[in-house]
MARBA-3410 file (N, C-alpha, C, O; in Angstrom, 1 decimal):
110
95.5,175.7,47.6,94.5,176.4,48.4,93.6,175.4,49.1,93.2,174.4,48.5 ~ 93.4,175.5,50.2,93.1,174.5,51.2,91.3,174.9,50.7,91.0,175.9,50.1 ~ 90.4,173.9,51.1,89.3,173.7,51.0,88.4,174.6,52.3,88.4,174.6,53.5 ~ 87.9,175.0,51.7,86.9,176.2,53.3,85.8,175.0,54.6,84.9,174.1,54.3 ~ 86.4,175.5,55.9,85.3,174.6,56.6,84.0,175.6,56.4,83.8,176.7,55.9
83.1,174.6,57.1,81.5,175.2,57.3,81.8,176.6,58.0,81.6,177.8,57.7 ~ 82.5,176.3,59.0,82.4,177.4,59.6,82.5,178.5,59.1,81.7,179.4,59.1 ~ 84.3,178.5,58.6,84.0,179.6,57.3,83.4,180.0,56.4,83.5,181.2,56.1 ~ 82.8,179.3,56.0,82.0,179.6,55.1,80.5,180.2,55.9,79.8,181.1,55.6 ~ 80.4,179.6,56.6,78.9,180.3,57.5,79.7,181.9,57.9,79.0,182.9,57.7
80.9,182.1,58.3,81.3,183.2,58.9,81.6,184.4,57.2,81.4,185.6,57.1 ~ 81.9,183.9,56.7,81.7,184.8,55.4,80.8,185.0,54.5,80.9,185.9,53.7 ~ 79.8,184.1,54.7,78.9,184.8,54.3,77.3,185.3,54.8,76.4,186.0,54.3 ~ 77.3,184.8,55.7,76.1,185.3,56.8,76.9,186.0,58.1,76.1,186.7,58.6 ~ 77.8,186.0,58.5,78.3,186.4,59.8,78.4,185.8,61.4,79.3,185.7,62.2
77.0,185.4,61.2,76.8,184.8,62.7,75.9,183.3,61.9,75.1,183.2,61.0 ~ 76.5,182.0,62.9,75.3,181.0,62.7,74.0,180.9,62.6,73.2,180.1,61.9 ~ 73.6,182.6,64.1,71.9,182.8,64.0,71.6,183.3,62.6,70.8,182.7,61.9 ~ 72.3,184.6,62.3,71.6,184.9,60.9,71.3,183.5,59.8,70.6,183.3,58.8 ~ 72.1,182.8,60.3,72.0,181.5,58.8,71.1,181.4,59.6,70.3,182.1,59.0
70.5,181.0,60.6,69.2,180.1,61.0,68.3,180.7,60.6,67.4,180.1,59.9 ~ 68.3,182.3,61.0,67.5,183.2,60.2,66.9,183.0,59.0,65.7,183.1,58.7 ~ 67.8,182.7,58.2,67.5,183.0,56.7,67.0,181.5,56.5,66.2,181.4,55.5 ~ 67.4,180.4,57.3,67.0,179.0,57.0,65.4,178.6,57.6,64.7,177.7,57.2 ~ 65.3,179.6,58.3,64.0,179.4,58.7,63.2,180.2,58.4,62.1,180.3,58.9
63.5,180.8,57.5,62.3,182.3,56.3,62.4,181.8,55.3,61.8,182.3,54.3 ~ 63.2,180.7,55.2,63.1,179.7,53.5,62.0,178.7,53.6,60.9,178.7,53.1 ~ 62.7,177.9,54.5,61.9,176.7,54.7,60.7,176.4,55.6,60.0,175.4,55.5 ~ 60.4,177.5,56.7,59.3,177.5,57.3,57.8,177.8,56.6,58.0,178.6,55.7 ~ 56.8,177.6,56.8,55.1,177.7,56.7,54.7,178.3,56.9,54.3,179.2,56.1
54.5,178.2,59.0,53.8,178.5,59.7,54.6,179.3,61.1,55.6,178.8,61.7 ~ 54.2,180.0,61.2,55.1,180.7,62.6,55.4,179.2,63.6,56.6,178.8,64.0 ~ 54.2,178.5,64.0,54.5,176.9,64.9,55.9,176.5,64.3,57.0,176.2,64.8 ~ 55.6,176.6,63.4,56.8,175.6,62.5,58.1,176.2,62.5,59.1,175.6,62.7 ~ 58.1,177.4,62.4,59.3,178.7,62.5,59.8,178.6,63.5,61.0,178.7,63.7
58.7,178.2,64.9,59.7,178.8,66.1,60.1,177.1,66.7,61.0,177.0,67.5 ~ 59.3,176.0,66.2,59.8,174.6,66.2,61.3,174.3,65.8,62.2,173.7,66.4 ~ 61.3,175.0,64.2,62.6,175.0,63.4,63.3,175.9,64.0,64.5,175.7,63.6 ~ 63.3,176.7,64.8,64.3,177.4,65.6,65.1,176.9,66.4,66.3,177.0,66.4 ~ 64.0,176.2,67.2,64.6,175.1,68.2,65.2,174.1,68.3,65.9,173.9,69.2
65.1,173.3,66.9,65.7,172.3,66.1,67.0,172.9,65.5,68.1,172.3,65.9 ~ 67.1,173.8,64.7,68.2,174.0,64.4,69.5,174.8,64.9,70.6,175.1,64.5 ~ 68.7,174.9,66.5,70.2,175.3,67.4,71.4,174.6,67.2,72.6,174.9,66.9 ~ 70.4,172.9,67.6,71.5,172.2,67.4,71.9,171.5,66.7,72.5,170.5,67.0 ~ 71.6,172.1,65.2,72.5,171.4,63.9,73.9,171.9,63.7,74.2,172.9,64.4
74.3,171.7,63.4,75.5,171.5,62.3,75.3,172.9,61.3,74.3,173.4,60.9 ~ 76.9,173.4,61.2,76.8,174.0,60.2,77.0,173.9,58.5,77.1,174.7,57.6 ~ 77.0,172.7,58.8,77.4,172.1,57.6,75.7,171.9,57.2,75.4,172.4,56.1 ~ 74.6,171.2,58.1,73.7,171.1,57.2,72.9,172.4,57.9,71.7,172.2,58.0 ~ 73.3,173.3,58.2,72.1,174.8,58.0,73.0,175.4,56.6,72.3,176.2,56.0
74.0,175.1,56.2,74.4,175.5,54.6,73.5,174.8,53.6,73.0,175.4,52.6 ~ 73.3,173.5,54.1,72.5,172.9,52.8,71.2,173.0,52.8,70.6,172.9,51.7 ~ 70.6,173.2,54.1,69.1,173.3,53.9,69.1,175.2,53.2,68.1,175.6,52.6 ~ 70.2,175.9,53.5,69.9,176.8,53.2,70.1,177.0,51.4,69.5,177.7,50.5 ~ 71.0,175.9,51.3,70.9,176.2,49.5,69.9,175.0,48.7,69.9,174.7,47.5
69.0,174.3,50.0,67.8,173.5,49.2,66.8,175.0,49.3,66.0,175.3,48.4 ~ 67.1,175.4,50.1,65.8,176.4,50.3,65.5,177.9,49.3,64.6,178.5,48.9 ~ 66.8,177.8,49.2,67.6,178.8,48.1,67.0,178.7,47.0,66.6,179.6,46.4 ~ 66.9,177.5,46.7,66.8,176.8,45.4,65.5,176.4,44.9,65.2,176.3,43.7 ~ 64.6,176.1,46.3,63.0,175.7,45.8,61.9,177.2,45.7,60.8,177.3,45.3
63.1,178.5,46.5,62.4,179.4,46.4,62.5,180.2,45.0,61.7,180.9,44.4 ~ 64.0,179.7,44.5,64.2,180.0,42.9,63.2,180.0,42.0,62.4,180.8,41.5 ~ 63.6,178.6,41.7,62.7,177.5,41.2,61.5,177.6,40.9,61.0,178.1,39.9 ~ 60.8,176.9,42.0,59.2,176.6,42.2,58.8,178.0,43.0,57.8,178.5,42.5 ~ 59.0,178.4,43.7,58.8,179.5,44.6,57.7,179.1,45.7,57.3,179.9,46.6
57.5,177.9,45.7,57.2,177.1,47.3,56.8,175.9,47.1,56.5,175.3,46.1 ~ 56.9,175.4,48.3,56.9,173.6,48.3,55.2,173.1,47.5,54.8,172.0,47.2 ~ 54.5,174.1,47.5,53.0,173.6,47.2,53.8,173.3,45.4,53.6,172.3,44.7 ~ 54.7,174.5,44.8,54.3,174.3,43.4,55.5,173.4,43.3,55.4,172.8,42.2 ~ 56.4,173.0,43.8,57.4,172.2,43.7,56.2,170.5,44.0,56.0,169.6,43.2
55.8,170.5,44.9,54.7,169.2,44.8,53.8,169.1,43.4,53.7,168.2,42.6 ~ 53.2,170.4,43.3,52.1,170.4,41.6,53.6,169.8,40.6,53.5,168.9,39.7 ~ 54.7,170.3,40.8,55.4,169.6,39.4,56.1,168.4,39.3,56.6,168.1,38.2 ~ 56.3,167.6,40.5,56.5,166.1,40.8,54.9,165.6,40.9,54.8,164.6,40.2 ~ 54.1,166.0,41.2,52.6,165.3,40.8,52.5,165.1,38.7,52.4,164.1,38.1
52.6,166.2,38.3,52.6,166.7,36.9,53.5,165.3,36.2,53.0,164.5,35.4 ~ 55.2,165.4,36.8,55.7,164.8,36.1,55.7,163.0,36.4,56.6,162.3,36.0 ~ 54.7,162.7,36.9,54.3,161.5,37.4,53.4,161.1,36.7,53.3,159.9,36.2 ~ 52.3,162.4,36.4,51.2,162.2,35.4,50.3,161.9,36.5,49.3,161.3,36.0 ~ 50.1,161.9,37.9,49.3,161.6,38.8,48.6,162.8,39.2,48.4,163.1,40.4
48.1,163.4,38.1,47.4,165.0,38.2,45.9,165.0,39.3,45.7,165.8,40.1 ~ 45.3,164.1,39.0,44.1,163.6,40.1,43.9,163.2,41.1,42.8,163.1,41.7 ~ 45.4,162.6,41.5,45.7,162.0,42.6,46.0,162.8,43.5,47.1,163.2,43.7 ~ 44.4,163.3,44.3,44.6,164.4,45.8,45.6,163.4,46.9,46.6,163.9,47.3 ~ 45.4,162.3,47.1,45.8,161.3,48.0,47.3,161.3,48.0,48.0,161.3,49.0
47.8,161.3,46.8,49.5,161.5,46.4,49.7,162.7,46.8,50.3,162.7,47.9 ~ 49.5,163.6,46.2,49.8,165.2,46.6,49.6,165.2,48.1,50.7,165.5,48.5 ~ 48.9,165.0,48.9,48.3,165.3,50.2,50.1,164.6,50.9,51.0,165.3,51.4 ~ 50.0,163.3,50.8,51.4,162.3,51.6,52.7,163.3,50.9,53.8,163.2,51.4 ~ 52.6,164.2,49.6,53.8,164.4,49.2,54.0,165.6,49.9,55.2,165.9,50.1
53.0,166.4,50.4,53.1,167.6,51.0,53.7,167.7,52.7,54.2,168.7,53.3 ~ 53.3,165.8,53.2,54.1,166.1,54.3,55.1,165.5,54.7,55.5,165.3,55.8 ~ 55.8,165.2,53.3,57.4,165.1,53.4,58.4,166.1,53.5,58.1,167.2,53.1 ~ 59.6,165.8,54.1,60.7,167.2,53.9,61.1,167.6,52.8,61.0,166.9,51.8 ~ 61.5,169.2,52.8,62.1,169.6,51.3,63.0,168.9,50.7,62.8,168.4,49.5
64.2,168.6,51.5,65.3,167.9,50.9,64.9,166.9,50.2,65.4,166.8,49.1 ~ 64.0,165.8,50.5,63.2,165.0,49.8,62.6,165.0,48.6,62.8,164.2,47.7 ~ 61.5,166.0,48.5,60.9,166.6,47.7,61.4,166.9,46.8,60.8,166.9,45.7 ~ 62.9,167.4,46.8,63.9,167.8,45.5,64.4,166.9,45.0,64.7,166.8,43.8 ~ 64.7,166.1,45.9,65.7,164.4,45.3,64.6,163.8,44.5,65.0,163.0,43.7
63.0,163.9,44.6,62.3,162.9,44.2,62.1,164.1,42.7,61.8,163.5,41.6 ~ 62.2,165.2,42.7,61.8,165.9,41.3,63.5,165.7,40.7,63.8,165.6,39.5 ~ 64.0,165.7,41.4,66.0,165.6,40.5,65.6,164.7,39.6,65.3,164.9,38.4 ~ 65.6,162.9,40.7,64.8,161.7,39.8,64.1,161.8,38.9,64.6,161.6,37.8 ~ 62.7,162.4,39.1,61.6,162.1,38.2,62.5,163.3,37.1,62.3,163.0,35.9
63.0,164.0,37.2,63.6,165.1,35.8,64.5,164.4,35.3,64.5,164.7,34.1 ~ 65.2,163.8,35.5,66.1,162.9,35.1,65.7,161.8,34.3,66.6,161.2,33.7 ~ 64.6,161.4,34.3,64.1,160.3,34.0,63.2,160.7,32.6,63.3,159.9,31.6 ~ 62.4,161.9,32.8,62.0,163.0,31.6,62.7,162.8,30.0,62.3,162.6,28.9 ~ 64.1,163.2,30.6,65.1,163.7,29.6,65.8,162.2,29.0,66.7,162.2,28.1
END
């Protein structure tokens, strides 16, 4: 059995590329600015990474249930609980980021 492209896989399980943008930008957006920025932006991605932002987004809404508490628990596991100045530069990094740097610091935990 042959391996599924993005495409297929976008077409089976959202339908249309817009609906994935949809749901990619009700994950990972803030701010309506940022929503209709990220709209614009992700016309012209790839379907390959509106799948992955869609299962980082998937995942931090699981998880942490938003980028603020996903930052409180990479601040926590740093032990840099007081450090407004860290939290502040960590909040205006990308998600995908923000998860690779709690993957690390969890990994490092155990």
């Amino acid at each position: 059995m042959n391996k599924k492209t993005p495409l297929q896989i976008v077409k089976e399980k959202f339908g249309t590329k817009e609906k994935l943008m949809e749901q990619v930008i009700e994950l990972i957006s803030e701010t309506k600015e940022q929503a209709k920025e990220l709209e614009y932006n992700l016309t012209k991605s790839t379907n390959k990474k509106l799948l992955r932002l869609h299962k980082i987004g998937s995942r931090i809404k699981e998880e942490f249930g938003s980028k603020e508490k996903l930052v409180d628990k990479i601040v926590e596991l740093k032990g840099m609980l007081k450090d407004n100045v860290y939290k502040e530069s960590l909040m205006k990094k990308s998600l995908p980021k923000l998860l690779d740097n709690y993957n690390i610091l969890n990994r490092k935990k155990k």
